[in-house]
C-alpha positions as CSV (number, residue, x, y, z in Angstrom):
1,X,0.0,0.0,0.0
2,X,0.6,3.7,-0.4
3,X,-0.8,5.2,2.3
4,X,2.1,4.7,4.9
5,X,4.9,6.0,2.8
6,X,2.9,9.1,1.8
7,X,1.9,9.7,5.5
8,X,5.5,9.8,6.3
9,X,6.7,12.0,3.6
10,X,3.7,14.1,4.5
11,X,5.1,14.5,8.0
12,X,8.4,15.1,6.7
13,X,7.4,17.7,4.4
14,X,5.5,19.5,7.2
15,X,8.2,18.8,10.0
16,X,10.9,20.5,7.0
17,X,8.4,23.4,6.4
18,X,7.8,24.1,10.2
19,X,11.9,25.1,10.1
20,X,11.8,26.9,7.1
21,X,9.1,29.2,8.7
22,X,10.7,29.6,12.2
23,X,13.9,30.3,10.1
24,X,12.3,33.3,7.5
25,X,10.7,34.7,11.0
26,X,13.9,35.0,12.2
27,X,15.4,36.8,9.4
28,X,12.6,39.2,9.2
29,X,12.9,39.3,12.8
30,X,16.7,40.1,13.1
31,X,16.2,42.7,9.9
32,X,13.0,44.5,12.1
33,X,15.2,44.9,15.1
34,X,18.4,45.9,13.0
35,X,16.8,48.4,10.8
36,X,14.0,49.4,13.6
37,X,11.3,49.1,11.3
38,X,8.3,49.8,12.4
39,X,4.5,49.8,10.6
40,X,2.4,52.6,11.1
41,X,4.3,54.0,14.2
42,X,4.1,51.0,16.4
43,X,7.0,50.6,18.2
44,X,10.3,48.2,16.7
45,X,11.0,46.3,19.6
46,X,7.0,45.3,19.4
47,X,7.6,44.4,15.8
48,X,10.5,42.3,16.7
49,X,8.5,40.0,19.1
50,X,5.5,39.7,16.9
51,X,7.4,38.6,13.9
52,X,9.2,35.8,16.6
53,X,5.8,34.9,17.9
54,X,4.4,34.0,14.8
55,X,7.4,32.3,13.7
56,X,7.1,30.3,17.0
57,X,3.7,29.8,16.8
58,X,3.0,28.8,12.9
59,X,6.4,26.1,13.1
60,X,4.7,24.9,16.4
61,X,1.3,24.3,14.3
62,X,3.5,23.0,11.5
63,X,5.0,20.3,13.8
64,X,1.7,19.2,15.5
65,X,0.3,18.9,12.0
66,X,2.8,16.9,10.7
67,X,2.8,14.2,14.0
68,X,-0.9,13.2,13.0
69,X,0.1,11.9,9.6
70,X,3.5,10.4,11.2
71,X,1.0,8.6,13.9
72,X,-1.3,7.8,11.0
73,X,1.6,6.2,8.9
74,X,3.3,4.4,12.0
75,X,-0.5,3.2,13.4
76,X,-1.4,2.0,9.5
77,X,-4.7,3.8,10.9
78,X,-7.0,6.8,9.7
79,X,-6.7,10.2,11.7
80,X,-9.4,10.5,14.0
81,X,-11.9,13.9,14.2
82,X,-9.4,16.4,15.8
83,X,-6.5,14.8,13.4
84,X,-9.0,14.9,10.1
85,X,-9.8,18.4,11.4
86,X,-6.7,19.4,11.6
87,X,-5.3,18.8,8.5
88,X,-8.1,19.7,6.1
89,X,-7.6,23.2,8.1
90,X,-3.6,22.8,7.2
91,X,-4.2,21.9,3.8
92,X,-7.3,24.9,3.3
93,X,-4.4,27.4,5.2
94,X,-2.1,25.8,1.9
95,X,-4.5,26.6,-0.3
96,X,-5.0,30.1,0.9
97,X,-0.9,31.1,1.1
98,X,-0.5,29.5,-2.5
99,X,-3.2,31.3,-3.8
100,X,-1.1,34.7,-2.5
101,X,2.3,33.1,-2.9
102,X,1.7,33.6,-7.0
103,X,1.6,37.3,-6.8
104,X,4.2,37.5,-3.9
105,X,6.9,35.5,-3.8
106,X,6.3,33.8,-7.5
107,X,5.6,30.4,-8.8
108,X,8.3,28.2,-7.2
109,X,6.9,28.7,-3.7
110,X,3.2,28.1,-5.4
111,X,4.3,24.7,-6.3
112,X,6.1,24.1,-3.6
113,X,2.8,24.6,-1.5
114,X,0.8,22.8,-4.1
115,X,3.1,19.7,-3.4
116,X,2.1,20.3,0.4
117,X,-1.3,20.9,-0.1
118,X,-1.3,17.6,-2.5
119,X,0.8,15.3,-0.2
120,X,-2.1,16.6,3.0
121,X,-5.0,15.7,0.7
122,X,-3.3,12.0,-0.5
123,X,-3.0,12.0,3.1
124,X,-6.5,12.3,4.0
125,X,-7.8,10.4,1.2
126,X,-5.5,7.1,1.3
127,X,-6.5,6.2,4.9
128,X,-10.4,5.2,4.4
129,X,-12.4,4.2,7.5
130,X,-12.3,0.9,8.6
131,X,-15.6,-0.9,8.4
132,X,-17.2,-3.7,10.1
133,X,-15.8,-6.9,8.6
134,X,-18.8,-9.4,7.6
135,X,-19.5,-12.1,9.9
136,X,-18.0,-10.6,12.9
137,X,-20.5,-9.7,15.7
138,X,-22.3,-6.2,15.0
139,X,-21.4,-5.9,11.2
140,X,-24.2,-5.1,9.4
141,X,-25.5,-8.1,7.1
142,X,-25.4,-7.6,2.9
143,X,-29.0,-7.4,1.5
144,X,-30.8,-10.7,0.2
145,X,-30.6,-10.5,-3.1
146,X,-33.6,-9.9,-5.2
């Protein structure tokens, strides 16, 4: 089967991407501070520690979005609610930053989130709920046939 090896790249991918955002934070974070930027008048050092926060925050999402599909691929099981949940929200928040990404930042990082968003949906799609097996006690019975 597929499913395991495309849950593990999945997480991969996510746990890879997690770093890649804490790192670009960080850069824009030391450039805010160095440069005292600020937006509007609000104040640099304020600047500085929002652009860490959400640095901290979205590689933190990133990395408990990419354990469900590592649990998922090392379990040979289908996320549960929360798990599901989560990662149709992680791949609609892909959808979303590719759709800006075009005008942005340009098409590499559009496919590069595409690949993301593609790998999340595989994801969600290759693990199929586990039904009843027939014959084993509370399985539903096949209709007589007519």
């Amino acid at each position: 089967m597929v499913r395991r090896p495309v849950a593990v790249v999945t997480a991969i991918v996510l746990f890879v991407e997690a770093v890649g955002i804490v790192i670009v934070n960080g850069v824009l974070a030391t450039v805010a501070g160095n440069q005292s930027m600020s937006l509007a008048g609000m104040d640099p050092d304020a600047m500085v520690a929002g652009t860490w926060l959400m640095g901290g925050v979205s590689g933190a999402l990133l990395v408990l979005c990419g354990l469900i599909p590592l649990l998922a691929g090392i379990r040979d099981r289908a996320p549960g609610r929360f798990g599901r949940i989560a990662l149709i929200a992680c791949a609609v928040v892909h959808g979303v930053l590719g759709a800006l990404a075009v005008g942005l930042i340009g098409w590499p990082a559009f496919a590069f989130l595409m690949v993301v968003l593609a790998l999340i949906v595989l994801t969600l799609v290759t693990f199929d709920r586990r039904v009843p097996e027939a014959g084993k006690a509370g399985a539903p019975e096949a209709p007589a046939p007519v």
